[in-house]
DOZABA-484049 format. One record per atom (N, C-alpha, C, O): residue number from 1; residue in three letters; x, y, z. Coordinates in pm, whole numbers, plus 50000, padded with zeros to 5 digits. Layout:
<sites>
SITE   i  aa     u     v     w
SITE NUM Ala     X     Y     Z
...
</sites>
This chain:
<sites>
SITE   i  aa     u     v     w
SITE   1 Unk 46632 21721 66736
SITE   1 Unk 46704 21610 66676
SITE   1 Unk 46810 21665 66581
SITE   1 Unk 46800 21773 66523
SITE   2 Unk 46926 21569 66570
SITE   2 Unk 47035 21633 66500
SITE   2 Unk 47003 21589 66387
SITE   2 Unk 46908 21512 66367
SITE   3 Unk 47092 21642 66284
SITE   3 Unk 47124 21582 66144
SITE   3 Unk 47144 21457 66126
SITE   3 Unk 47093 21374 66050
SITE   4 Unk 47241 21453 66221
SITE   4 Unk 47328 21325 66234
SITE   4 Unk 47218 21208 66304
SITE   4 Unk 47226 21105 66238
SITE   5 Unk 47136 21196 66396
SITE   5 Unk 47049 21164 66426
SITE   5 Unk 46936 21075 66361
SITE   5 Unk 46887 20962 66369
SITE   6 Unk 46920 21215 66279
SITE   6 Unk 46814 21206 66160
SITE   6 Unk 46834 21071 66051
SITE   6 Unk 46757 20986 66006
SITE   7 Unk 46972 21100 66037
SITE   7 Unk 47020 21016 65923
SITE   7 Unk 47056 20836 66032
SITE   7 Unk 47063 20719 65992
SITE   8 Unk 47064 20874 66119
SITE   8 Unk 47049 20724 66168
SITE   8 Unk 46915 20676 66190
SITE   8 Unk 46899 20562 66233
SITE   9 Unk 46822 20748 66166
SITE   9 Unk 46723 20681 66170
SITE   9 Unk 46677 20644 66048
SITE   9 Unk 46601 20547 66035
SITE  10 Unk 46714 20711 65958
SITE  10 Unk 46677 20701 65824
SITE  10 Unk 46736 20547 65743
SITE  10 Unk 46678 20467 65669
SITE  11 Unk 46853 20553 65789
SITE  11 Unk 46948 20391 65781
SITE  11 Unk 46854 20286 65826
SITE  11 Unk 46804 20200 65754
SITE  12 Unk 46831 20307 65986
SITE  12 Unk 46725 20216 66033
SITE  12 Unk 46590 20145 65975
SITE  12 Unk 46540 20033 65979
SITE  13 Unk 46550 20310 65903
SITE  13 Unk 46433 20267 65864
SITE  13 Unk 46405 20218 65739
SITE  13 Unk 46304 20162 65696
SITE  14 Unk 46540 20257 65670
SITE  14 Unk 46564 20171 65511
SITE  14 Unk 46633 20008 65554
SITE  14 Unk 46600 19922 65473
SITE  15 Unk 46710 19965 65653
SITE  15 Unk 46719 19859 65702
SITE  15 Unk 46595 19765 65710
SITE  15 Unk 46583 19656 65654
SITE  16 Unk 46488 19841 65806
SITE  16 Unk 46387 19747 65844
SITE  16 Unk 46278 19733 65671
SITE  16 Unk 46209 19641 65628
SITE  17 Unk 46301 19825 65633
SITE  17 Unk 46203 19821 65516
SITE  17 Unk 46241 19682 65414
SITE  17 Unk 46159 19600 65373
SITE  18 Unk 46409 19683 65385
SITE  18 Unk 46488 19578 65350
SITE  18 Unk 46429 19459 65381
SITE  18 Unk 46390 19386 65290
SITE  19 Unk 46417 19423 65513
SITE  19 Unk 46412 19288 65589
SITE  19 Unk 46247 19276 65577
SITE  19 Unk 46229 19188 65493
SITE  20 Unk 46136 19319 65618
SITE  20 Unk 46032 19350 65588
SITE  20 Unk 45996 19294 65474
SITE  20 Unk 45946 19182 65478
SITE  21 Unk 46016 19368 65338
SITE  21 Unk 45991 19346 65174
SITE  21 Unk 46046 19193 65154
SITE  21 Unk 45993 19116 65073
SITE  22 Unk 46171 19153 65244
SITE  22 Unk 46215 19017 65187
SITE  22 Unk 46224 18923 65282
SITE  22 Unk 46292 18824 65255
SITE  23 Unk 46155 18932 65420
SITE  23 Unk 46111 18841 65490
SITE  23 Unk 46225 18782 65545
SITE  23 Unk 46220 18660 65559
SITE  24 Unk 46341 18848 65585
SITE  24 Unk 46444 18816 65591
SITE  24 Unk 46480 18870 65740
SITE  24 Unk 46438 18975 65787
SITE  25 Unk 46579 18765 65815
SITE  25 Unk 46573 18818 65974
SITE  25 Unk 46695 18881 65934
SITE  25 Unk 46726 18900 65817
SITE  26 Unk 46785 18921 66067
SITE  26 Unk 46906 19024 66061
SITE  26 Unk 47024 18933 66001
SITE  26 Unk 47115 18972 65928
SITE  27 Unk 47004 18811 66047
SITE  27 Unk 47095 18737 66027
SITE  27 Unk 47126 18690 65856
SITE  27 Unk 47228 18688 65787
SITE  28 Unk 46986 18654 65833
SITE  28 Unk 46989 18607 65681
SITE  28 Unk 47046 18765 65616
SITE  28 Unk 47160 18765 65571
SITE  29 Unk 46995 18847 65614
SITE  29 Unk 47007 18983 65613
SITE  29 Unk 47220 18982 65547
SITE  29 Unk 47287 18982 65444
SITE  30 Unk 47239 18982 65743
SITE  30 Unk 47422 18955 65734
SITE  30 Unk 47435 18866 65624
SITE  30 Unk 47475 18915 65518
SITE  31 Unk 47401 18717 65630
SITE  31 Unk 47461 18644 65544
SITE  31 Unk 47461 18684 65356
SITE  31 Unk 47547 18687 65268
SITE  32 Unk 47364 18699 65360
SITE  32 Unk 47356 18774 65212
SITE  32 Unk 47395 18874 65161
SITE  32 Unk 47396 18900 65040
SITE  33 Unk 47446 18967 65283
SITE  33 Unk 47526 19070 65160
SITE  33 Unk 47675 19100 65272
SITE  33 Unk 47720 19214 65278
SITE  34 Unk 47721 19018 65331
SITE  34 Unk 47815 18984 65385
SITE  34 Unk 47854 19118 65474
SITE  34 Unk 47974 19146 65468
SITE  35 Unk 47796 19178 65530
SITE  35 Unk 47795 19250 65675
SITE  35 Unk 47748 19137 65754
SITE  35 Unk 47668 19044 65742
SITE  36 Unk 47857 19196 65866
SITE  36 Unk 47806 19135 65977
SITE  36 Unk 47712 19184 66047
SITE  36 Unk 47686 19304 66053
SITE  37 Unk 47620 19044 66140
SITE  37 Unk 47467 19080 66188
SITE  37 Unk 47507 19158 66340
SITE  37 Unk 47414 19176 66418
SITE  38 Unk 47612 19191 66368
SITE  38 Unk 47628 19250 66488
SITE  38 Unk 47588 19436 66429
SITE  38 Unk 47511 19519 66478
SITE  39 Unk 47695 19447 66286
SITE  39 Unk 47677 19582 66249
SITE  39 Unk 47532 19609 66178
SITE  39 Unk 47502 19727 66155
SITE  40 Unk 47426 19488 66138
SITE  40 Unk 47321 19535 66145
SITE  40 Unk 47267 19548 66278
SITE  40 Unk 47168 19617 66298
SITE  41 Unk 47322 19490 66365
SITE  41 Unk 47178 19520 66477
SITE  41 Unk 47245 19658 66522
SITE  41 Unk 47171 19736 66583
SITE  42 Unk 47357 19691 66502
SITE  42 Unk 47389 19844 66533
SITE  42 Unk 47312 19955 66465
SITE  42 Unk 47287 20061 66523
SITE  43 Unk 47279 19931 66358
SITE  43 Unk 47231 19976 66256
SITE  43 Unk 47056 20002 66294
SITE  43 Unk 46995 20108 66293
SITE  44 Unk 47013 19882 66323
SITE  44 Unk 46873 19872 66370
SITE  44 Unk 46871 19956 66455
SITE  44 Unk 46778 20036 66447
SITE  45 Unk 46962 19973 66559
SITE  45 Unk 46929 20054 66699
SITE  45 Unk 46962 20160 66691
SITE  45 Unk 46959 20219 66799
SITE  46 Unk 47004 20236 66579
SITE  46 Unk 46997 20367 66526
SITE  46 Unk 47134 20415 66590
SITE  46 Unk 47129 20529 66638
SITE  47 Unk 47242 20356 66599
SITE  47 Unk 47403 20387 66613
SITE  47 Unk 47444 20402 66473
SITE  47 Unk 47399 20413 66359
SITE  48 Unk 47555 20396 66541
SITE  48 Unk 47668 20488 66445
SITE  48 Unk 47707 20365 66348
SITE  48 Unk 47703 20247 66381
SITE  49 Unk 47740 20408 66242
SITE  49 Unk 47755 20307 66122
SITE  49 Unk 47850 20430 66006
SITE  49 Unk 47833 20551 66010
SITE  50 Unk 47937 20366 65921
SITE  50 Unk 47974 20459 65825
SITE  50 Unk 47873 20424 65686
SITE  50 Unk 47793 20330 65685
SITE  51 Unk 47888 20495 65599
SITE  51 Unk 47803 20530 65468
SITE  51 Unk 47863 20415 65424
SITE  51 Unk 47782 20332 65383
SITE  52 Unk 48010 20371 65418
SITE  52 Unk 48073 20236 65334
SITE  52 Unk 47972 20109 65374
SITE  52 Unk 47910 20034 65300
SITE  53 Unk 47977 20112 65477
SITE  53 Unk 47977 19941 65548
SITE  53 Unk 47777 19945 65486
SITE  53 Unk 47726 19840 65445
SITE  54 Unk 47710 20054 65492
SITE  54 Unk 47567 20090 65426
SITE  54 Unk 47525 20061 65295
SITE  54 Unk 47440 19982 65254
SITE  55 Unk 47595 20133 65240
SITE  55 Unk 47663 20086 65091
SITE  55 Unk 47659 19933 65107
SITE  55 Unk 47562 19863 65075
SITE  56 Unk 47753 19896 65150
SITE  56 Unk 47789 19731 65143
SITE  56 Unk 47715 19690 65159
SITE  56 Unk 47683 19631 65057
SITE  57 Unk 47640 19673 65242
SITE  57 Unk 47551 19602 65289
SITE  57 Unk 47411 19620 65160
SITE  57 Unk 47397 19518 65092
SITE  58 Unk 47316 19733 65126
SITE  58 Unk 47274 19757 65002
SITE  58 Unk 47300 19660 64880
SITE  58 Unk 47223 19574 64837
SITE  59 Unk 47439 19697 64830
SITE  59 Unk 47474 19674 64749
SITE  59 Unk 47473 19493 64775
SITE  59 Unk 47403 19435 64692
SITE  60 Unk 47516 19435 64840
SITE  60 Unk 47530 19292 64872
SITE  60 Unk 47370 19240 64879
SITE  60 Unk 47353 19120 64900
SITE  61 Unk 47259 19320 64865
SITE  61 Unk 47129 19260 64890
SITE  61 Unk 47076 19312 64717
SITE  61 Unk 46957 19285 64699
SITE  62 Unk 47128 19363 64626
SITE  62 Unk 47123 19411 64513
SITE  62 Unk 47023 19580 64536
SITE  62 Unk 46906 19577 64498
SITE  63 Unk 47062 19675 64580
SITE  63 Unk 46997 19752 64609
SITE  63 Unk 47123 19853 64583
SITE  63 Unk 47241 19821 64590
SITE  64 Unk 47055 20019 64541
SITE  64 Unk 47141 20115 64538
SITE  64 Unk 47115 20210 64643
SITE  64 Unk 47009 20227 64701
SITE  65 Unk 47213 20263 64658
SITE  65 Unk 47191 20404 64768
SITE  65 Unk 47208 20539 64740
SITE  65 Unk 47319 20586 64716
SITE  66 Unk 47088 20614 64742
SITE  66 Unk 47121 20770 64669
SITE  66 Unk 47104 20844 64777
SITE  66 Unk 47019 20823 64863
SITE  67 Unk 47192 20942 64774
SITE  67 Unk 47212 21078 64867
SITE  67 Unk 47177 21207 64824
SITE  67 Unk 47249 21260 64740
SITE  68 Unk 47073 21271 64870
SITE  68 Unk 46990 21421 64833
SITE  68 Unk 47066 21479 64942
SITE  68 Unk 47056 21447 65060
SITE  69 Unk 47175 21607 64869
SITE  69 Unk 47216 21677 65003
SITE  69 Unk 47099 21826 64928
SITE  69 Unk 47096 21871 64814
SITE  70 Unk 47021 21863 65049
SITE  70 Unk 46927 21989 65050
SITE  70 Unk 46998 22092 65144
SITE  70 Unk 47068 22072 65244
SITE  71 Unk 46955 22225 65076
SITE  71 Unk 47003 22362 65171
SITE  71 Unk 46917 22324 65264
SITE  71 Unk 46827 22241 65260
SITE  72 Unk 46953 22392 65348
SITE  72 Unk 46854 22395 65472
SITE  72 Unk 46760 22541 65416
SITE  72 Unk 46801 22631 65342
SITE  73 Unk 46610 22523 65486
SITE  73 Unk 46536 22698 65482
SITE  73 Unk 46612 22764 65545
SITE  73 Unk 46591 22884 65561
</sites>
């Protein structure tokens, strides 16, 4: 698995955790922090998404986003 990979799943799985904790479908999801529910379900299916529109979306549900960049071993 790639990096890049990795980190789409990681989106995914902070997505579903989102919707999960607040009982919220994709759509209510979109409406509340004003992404659209097409770029969450992109998101869900572990595609390509930029860090902005992630951000946005976060931030529009009152949530922050922190980035750990680690050396590799």
């Amino acid at each position: 698995m790639t990096a890049v990979e990795r980190m789409r799943g990681e989106l995914r799985r902070h997505l579903r955790l989102v919707l999960a904790a607040n009982r919220w479908s994709l759509q209510e999801a979109a409406r509340r922090s004003g992404v659209g529910e097409s770029t969450l379900q992109r998101i869900a299916n572990g595609e390509n998404t930029s860090v902005d529109t992630f951000v946005r979306f976060a931030d529009g549900l009152g949530y922050e986003v922190h980035i750990t960049l680690l050396r590799k071993p």
